[in-house]
N, C-alpha and C positions, 0 to 999 in steps of 0.2 A: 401860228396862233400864240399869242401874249397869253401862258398858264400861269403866271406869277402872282395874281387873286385868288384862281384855282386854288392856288397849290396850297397856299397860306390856311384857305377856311378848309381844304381835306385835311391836312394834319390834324388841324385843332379839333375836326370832327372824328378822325379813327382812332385820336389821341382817347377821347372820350368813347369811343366803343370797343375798344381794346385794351386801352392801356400801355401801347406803344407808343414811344415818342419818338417821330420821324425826324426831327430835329438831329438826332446824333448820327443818323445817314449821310450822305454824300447827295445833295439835292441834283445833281442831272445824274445819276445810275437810278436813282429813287424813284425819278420824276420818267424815265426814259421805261421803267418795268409797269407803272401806273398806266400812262400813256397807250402801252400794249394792252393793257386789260382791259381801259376802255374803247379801245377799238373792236379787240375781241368778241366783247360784248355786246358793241354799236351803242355807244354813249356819247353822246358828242362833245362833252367837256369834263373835267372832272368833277362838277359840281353834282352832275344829274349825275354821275356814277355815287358818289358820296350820299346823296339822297337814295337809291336804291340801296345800298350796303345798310340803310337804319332797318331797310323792311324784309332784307333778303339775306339769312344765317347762311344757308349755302357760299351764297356768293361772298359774305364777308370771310366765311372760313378759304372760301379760294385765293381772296387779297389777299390775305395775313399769312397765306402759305407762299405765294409771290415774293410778299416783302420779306420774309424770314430766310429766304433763298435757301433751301433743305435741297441742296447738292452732294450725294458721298458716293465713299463706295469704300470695299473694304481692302487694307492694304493701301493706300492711297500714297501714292509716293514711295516706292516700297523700300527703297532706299535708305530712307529716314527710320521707317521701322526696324530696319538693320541695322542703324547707328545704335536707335533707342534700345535695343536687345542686345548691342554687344558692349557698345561702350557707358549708355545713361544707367540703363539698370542696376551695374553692378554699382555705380558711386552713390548710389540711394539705398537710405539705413533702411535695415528689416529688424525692426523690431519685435517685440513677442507678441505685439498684436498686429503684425504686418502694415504691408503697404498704405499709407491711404492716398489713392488716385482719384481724381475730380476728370469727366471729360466734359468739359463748359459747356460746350457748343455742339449737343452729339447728333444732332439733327434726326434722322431716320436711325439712328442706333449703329451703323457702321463701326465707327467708329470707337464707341465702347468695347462691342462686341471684340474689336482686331484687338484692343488693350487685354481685355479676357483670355483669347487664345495665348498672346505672347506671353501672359504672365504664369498660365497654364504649362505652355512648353519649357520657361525658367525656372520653372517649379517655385515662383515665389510667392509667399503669401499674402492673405490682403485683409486689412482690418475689417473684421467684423463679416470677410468673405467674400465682403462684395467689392465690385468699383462704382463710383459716385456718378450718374451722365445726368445732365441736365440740358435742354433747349427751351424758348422763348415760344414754341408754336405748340398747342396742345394736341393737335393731328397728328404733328412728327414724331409725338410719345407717344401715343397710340399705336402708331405702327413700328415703331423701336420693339416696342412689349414686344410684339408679334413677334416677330424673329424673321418673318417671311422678305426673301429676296428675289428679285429677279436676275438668271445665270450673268446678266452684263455686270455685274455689282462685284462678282470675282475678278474681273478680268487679270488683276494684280496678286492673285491669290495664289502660292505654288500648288500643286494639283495634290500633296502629301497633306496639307493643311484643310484642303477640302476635304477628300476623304474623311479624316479623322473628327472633323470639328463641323458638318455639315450633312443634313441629309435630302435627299433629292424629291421633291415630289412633282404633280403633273405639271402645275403651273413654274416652277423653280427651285430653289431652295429654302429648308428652314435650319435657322442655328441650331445646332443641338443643345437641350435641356440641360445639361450641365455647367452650359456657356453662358447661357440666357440666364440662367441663378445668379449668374455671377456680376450681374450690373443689377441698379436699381435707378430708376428711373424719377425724374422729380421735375416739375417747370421753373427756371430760374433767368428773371432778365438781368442781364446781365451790368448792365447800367443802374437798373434801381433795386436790384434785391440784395440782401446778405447773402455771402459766398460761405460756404464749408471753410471750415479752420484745420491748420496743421496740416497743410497736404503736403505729401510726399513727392507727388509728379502731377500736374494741370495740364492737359491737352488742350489747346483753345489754338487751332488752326481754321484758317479761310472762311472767317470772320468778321477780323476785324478791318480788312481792307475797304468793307461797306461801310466803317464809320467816319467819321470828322475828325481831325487830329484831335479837337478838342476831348471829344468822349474818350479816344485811343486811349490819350495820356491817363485818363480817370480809372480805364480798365486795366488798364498796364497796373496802375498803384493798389487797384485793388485785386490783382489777380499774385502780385508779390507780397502785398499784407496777407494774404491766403497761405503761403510756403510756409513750409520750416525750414528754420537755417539749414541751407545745404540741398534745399529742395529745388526741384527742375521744371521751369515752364518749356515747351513743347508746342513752338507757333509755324504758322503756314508760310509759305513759300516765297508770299510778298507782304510779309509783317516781320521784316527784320528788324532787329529794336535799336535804334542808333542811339548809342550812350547808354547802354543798360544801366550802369552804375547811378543813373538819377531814378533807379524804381529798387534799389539794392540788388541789383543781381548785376553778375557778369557772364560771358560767349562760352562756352566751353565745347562749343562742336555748333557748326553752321545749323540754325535754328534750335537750339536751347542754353537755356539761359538758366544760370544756378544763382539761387539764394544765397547773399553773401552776410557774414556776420558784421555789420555795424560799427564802426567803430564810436568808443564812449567819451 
């Protein structure tokens, strides 16, 4: 089936009921997660899906969670978490009003929350107390708040880290209240919004691999205008940055990259 008219008049339509512009996607990963939902659904083209999603909040909130693709879990990589607690942390200033941490892309809050525990066990501080998380899908901040997990969400979690930073109830796990304090949660796209200033460490992992090189380059520039000199981005597994020094940063440990000073 020839979707290339499809495709064209869906964007321009969820562009206008969302606010998402699927232009900066990878049109067949895009066009191949669509496809399934109207099948799903029994739609027969994406036109007549597009016309249901103007009259049906559910089901638009189900597309917009599709396309936002809210995949985590905590620890993810656990590896990297290693690097970032033995080697990134200590080369990041703690100032008297501590850290300030942006996690971009926190989807279902995972990911914040893993930044909270590790910065918890470093005993290092964080401005204003909290850490910054922001996602694009307003569902996946709703359930961030929550704190509630299901047990597969640990699976990378050492069992010392659960105990202490986790409590168990019928359905799974919730973060503990002292963790959950510790982020603050906010809707940020990340193509069209202003980004937090002065950060100290950006998490923006498994992300940007859904976008266009063209948008990449734009979020790379603005995710480096975001640093402070000496500040460290923190990217996913297949967003390694080729030629960092065209966004001012350089490699300093496989997947992060530090904000360098400029030369005048």
């Amino acid at each position: 089936m020839n979707t290339y008219g499809d495709y064209e008049q869906f964007k321009q339509l969820f562009h206008h009921l969302t606010g998402i512009q699927l232009d900066a996607y990878k049109r067949p990963q895009m066009e191949r997660r669509l496809l399934s939902l109207c099948e799903k659904r029994q739609f027969a083209t994406l036109a007549e899906y597009g016309e249901a999603l103007k009259k049906d909040e559910v089901l638009l909130d189900e597309c917009v969670d599709k396309v936002t693709i809210n995949v985590s879990s905590f620890f993810r990589n656990y590896n990297r978490w290693q690097m970032l607690s033995k080697t990134i942390l200590p080369l990041l200033n703690n100032n008297k009003t501590g850290l300030r941490i942006w996690s971009s892309a926190s989807s279902t809050g995972e990911e914040p929350y893993t930044l909270a525990i590790m910065c918890d066990l470093a005993k290092r501080s964080l401005e204003n107390g909290v850490i910054m998380a922001s996602d694009i899908d307003e569902e996946a901040l709703i359930q961030a708040k929550r704190g509630h997990y299901k047990p597969r969400g640990l699976k990378e979690v050492p069992e010392p880290i659960i105990k202490d930073y986790f409590e168990e109830e019928e359905s799974g796990v919730i973060v503990k209240k002292h963790i959950r304090k510790m982020v603050n949660f906010t809707r940020i796209d990340l193509l069209n919004d202003a980004y937090p200033k002065r950060c100290d460490l950006i998490v923006c992992r498994n992300v940007l691999i859904y976008f266009t090189d063209e948008a990449k380059r734009k979020i790379f520039i603005k995710l480096s205008n975001a640093l402070v000199t000496g500040g460290v981005l923190f990217v996913g597994s297949t967003e390694q940055i080729f030629k960092p020094e065209q966004y001012g940063l350089k490699a300093v440990a496989p997947f992060f990259y530090q904000k360098i000073e400029l030369k005048k």
